[in-house]
C-alpha positions as CSV (number, residue, x, y, z in Angstrom):
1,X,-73.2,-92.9,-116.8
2,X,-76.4,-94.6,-118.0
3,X,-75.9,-98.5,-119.3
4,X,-75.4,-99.0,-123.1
5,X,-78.1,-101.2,-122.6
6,X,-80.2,-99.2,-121.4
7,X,-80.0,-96.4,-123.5
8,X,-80.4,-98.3,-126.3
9,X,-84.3,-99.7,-124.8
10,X,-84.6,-96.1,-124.2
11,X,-83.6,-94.8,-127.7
12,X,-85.5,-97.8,-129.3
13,X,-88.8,-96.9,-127.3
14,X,-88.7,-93.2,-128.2
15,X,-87.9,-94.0,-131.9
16,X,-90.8,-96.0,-132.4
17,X,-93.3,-93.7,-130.1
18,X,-91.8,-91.0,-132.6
19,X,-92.6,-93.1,-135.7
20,X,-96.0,-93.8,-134.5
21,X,-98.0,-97.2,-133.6
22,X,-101.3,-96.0,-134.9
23,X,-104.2,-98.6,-136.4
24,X,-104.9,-97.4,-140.0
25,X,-108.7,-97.6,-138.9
26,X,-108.1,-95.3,-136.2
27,X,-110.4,-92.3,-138.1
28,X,-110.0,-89.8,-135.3
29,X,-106.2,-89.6,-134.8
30,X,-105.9,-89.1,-138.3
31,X,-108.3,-86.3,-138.8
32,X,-106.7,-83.9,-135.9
33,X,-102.9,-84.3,-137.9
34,X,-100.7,-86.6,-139.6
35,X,-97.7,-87.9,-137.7
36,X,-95.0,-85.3,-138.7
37,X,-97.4,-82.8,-137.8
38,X,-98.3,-84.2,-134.4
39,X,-94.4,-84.2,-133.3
40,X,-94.6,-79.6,-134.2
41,X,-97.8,-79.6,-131.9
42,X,-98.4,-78.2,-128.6
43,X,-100.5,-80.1,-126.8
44,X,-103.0,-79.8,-123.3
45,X,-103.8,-83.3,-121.3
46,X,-107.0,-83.5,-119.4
47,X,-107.6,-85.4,-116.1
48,X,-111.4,-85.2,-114.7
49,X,-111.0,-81.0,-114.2
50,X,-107.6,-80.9,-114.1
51,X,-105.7,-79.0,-117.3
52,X,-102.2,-79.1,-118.2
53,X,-99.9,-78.2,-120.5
54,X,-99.1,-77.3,-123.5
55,X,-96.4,-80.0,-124.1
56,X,-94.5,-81.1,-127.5
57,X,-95.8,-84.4,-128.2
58,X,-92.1,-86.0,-127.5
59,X,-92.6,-84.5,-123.6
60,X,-95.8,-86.6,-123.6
61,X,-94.5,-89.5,-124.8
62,X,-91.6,-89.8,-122.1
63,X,-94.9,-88.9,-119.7
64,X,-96.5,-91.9,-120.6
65,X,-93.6,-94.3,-120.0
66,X,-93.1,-92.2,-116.5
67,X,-96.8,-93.3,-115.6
68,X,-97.4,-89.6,-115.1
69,X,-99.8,-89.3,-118.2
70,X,-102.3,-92.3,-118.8
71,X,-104.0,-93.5,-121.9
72,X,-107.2,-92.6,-120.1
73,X,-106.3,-88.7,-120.4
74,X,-107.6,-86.5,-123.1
75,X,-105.7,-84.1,-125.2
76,X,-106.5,-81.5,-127.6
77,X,-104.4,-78.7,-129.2
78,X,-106.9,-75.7,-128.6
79,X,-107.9,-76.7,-125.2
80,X,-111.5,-77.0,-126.5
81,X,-112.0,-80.1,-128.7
82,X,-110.7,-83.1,-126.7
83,X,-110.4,-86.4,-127.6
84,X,-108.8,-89.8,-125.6
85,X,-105.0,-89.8,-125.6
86,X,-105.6,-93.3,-126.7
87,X,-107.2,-92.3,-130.5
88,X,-103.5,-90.4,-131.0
89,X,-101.3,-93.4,-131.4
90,X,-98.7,-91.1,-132.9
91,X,-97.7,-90.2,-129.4
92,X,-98.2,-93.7,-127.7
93,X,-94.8,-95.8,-127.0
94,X,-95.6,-99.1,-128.9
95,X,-93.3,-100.6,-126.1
96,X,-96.3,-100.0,-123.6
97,X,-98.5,-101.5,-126.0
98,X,-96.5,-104.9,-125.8
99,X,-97.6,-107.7,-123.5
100,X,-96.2,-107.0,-120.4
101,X,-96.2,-110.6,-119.4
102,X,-92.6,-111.5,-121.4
103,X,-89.9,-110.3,-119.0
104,X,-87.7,-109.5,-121.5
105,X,-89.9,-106.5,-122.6
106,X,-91.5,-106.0,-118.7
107,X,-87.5,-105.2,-117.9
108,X,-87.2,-103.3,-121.3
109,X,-90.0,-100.7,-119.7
110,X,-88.5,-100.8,-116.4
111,X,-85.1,-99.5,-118.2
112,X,-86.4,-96.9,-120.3
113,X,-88.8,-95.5,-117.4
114,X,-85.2,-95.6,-115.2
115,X,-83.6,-93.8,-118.0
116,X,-86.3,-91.5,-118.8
117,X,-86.5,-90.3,-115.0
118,X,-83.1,-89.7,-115.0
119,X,-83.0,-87.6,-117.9
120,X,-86.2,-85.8,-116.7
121,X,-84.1,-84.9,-113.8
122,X,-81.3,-83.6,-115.9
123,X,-83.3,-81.4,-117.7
124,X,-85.0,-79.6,-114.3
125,X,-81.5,-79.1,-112.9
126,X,-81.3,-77.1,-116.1
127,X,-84.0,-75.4,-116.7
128,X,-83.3,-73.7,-112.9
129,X,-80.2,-72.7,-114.2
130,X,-81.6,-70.5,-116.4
131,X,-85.0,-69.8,-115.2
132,X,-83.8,-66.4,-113.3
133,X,-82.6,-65.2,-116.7
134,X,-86.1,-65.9,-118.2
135,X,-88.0,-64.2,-115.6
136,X,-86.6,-61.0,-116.6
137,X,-87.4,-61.6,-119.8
138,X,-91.5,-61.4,-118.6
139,X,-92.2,-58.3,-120.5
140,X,-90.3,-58.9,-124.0
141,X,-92.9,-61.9,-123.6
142,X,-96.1,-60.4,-123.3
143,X,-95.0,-57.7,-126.1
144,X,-93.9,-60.8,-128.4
145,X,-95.7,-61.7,-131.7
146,X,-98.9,-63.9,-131.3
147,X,-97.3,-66.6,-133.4
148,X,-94.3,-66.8,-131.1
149,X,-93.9,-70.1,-129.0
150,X,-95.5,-69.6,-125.6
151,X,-93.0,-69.7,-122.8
152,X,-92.9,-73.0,-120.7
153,X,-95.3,-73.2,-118.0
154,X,-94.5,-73.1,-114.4
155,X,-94.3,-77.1,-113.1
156,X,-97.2,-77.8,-110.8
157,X,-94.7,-79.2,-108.0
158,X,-93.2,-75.8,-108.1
159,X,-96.3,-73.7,-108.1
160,X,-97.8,-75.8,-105.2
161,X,-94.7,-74.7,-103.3
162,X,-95.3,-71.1,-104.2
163,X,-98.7,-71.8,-102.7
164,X,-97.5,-73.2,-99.5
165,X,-95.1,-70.7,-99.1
166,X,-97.5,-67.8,-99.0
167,X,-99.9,-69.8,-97.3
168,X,-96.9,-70.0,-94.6
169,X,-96.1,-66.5,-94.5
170,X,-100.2,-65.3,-93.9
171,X,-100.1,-68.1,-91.3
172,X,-97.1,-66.3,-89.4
173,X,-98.4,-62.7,-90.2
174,X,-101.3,-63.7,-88.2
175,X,-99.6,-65.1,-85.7
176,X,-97.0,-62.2,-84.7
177,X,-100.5,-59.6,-85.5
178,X,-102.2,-61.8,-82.4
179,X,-99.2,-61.8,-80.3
180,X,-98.8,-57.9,-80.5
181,X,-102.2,-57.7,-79.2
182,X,-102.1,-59.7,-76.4
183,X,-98.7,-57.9,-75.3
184,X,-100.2,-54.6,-75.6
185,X,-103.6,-56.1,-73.9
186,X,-101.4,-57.0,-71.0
187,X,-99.4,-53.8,-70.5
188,X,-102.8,-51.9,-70.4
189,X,-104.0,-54.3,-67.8
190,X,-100.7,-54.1,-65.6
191,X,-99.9,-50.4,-65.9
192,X,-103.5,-48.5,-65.9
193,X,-104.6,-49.7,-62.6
194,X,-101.5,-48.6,-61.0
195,X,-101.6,-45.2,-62.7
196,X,-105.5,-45.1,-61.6
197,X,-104.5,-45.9,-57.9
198,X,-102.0,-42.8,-58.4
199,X,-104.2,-40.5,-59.5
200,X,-106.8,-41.6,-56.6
201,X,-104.7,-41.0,-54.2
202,X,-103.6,-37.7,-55.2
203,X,-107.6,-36.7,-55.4
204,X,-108.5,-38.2,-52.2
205,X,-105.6,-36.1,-50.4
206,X,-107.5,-32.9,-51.3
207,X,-108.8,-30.6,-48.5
208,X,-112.3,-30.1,-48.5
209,X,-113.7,-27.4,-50.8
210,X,-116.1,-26.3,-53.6
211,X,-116.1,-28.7,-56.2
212,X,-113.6,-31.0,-55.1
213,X,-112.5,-34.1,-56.5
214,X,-113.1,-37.5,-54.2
215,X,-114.8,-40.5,-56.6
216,X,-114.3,-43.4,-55.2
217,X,-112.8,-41.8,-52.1
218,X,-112.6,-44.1,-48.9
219,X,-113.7,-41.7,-46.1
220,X,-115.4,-44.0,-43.2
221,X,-115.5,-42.2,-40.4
222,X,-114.6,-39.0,-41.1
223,X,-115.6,-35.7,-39.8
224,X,-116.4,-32.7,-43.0
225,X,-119.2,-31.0,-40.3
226,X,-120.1,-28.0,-41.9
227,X,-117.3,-28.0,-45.0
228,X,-118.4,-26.7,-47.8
229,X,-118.2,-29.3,-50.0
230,X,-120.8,-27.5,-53.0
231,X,-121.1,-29.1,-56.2
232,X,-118.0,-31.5,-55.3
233,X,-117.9,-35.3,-57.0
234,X,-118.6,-37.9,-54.5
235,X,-119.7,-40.6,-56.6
236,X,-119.0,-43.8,-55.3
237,X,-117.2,-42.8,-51.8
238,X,-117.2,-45.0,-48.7
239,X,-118.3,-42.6,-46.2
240,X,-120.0,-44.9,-43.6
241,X,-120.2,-42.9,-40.5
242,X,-118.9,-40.0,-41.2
243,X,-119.8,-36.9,-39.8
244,X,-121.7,-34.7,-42.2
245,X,-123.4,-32.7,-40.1
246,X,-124.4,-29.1,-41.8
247,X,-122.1,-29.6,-44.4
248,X,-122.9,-27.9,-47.3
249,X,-123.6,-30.4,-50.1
250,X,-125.7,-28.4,-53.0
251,X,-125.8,-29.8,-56.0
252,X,-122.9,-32.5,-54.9
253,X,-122.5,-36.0,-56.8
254,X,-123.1,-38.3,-54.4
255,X,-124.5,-41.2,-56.6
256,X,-123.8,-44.9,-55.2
257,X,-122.0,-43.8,-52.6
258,X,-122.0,-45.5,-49.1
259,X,-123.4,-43.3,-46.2
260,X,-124.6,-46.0,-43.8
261,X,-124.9,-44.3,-40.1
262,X,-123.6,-41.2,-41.5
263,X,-124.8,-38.1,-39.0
264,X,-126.5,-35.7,-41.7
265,X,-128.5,-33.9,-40.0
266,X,-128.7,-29.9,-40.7
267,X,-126.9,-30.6,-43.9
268,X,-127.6,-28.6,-47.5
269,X,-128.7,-31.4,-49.8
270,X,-131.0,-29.2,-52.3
271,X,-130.6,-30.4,-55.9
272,X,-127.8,-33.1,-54.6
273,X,-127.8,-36.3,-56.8
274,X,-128.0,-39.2,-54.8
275,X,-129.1,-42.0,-56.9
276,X,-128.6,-45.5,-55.5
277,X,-127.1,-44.0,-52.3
278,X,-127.0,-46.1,-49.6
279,X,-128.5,-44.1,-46.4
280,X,-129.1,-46.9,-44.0
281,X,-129.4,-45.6,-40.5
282,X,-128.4,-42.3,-41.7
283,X,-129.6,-39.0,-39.5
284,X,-131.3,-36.9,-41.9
285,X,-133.1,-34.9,-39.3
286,X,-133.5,-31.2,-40.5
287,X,-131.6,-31.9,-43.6
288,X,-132.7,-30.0,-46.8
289,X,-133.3,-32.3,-49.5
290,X,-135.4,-30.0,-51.8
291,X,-134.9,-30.6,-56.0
292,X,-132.2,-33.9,-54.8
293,X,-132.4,-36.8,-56.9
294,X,-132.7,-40.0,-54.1
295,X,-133.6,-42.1,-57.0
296,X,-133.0,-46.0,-56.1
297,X,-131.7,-44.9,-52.7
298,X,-131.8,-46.9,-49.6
299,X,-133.4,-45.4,-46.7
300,X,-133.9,-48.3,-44.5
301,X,-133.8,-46.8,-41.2
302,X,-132.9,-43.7,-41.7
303,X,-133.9,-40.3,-39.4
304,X,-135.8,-37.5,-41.9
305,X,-137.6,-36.0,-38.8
306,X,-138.0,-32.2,-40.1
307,X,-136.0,-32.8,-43.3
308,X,-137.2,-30.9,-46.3
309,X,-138.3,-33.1,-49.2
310,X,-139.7,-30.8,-51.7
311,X,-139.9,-31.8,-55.6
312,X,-137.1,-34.7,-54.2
313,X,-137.3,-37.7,-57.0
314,X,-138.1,-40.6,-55.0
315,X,-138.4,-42.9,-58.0
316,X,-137.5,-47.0,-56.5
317,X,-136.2,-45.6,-53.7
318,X,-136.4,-47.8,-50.5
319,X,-138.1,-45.8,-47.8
320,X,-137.5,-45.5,-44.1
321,X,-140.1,-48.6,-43.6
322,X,-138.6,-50.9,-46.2
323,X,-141.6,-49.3,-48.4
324,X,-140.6,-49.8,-52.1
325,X,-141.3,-46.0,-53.3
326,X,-143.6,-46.2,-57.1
327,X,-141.8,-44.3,-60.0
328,X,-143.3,-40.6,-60.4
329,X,-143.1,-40.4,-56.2
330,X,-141.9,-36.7,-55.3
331,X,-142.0,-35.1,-52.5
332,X,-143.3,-37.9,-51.0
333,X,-142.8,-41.9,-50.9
334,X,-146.4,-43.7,-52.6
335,X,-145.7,-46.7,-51.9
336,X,-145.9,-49.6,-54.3
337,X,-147.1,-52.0,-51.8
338,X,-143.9,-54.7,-52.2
């Protein structure tokens, strides 16, 4: 229960906001409306940018004692011509025009803003009562006649917590989005190099043959003489001394693969690829090499006694002298001079 006291400061202050304080000089508060007039109004207040409203006049009179509108603000009832709240006295409490110096009214203030919060509060606990029923009533709005009262607008508090709620949910949207991707990063890492190491295996346990598959095979040491290993994919193998030796290798993939030491000699090279091989030490002797592709291969040391070189693309290769090979060198290394 509110003080009888109180209520009556309260009910006093209201009645003579309602009745009006205004200076009979005061040529612009009269000219927007008279008093009665000004109570039937809707109004806007203006802060700096900020627009709010509309309110009834009585709504920004209980403002006013609140401290949530100043005298400072602007209002206007068409949201385009504006004056200061202070040139409409018809809405202005006269008790906050009173010297605030006398305690007697400094505690008269401090009761009705006491009284006036509480009520404010009163009137928010009802208007969410009620406000799911008015939300389905959205469309009979918009279809209502243009002279119809507009509907109260949303309170800023409220729509600020809209706003921060949304802003929330985006923030947690993107958070469970980037999780997702890191987990599904993760199983790609974990479970497609064991499913490559599978398949590997399963090619490298081939036999020998036309075409075969052995990328990335480890073969060091291994003896293929004369297999028939025609157009098979050898990219990338480890076949450091192996034994090679007349194998049949046309038109085989042998790019970047490791043949260090490897015994070639008599072996069928013609149109093989070998770019970026590495041939170091390798016997070559007798080895037919015609149409391959040695581009970028390392032939440090390596045996070609009798090997057939014909139209072979010796483009950067490294020759048997450590001779850098110029690009357009077939058949033959011309050396750069590096």
């Amino acid at each position: 229960m509110v003080p009888r006291g109180r209520q009556g400061a309260a009910a006093d202050l209201i009645r003579r906001g309602r009745a009006g304080a205004g200076s009979p000089d005061d040529r612009t508060a009269r000219a927007m409306s008279p008093s009665d007039k000004t109570q039937r109004q809707l109004w806007y207040t203006r802060r700096g940018e900020l627009v709010q409203g509309p309110f009834p006049a009585g709504q920004i009179t209980r403002y006013i004692i609140l401290g949530r509108i100043l005298l400072t603000d602007e209002v206007s009832v068409d949201g385009k011509v504006w004056v200061p709240l202070n040139q409409v006295p018809e809405m202005i409490p006269e008790l906050t025009q009173s010297d605030t110096s006398d305690p007697a009214l400094r505690q008269r203030l401090q009761a009705a803003k006491r009284w006036e919060d509480e009520r404010s509060r009163d009137r928010r606990g009802e208007a969410d009562a009620v406000e799911d029923d008015q939300r389905g009533a959205g469309d009979r709005r918009k279809s209502a006649a243009p002279g119809a009262q507009r509907p109260r607008p949303a309170r800023p508090d409220r729509v600020s917590e809209h706003l921060e709620q949304r802003r929330r949910l985006r923030l947690v949207s993107g958070l469970i989005a980037v999780g997702v991707l890191i987990f599904l990063g993760l199983l790609v890492v974990i479970y497609r190099p064991a499913t490559r190491v599978a398949d590997t295996g399963l090619e490298c346990a081939q036999p020998p043959a036309p075409g075969v598959e052995w990328n990335n095979c480890a073969f060091e040491g291994r003896g293929l003489a004369r297999a028939d290993l025609s157009g098979a994919r050898m990219a990338n193998m480890r076949l450091s001394r192996a034994d090679l030796s007349g194998a049949g290798l046309e038109r085989a993939d042998l790019s970047y693969s490791e043949l260090a030491v490897a015994r070639l000699r008599q072996a069928r090279l013609g149109g093989a690829v070998l770019v970026g091989a590495g041939l170091r030490g390798a016997d070559l002797s007798g080895a037919d090499l015609a149409g391959a592709n040695l581009s970028y291969a390392d032939l440090t040391g390596a045996d070609l006694t009798g090997a057939d070189l014909r139209a072979a693309i010796l483009d950067h290769a490294i020759w048997t002298d450590g001779r850098l090979c110029a690009p357009g060198s077939v058949g033959r290394c011309q050396g750069t001079g590096k």
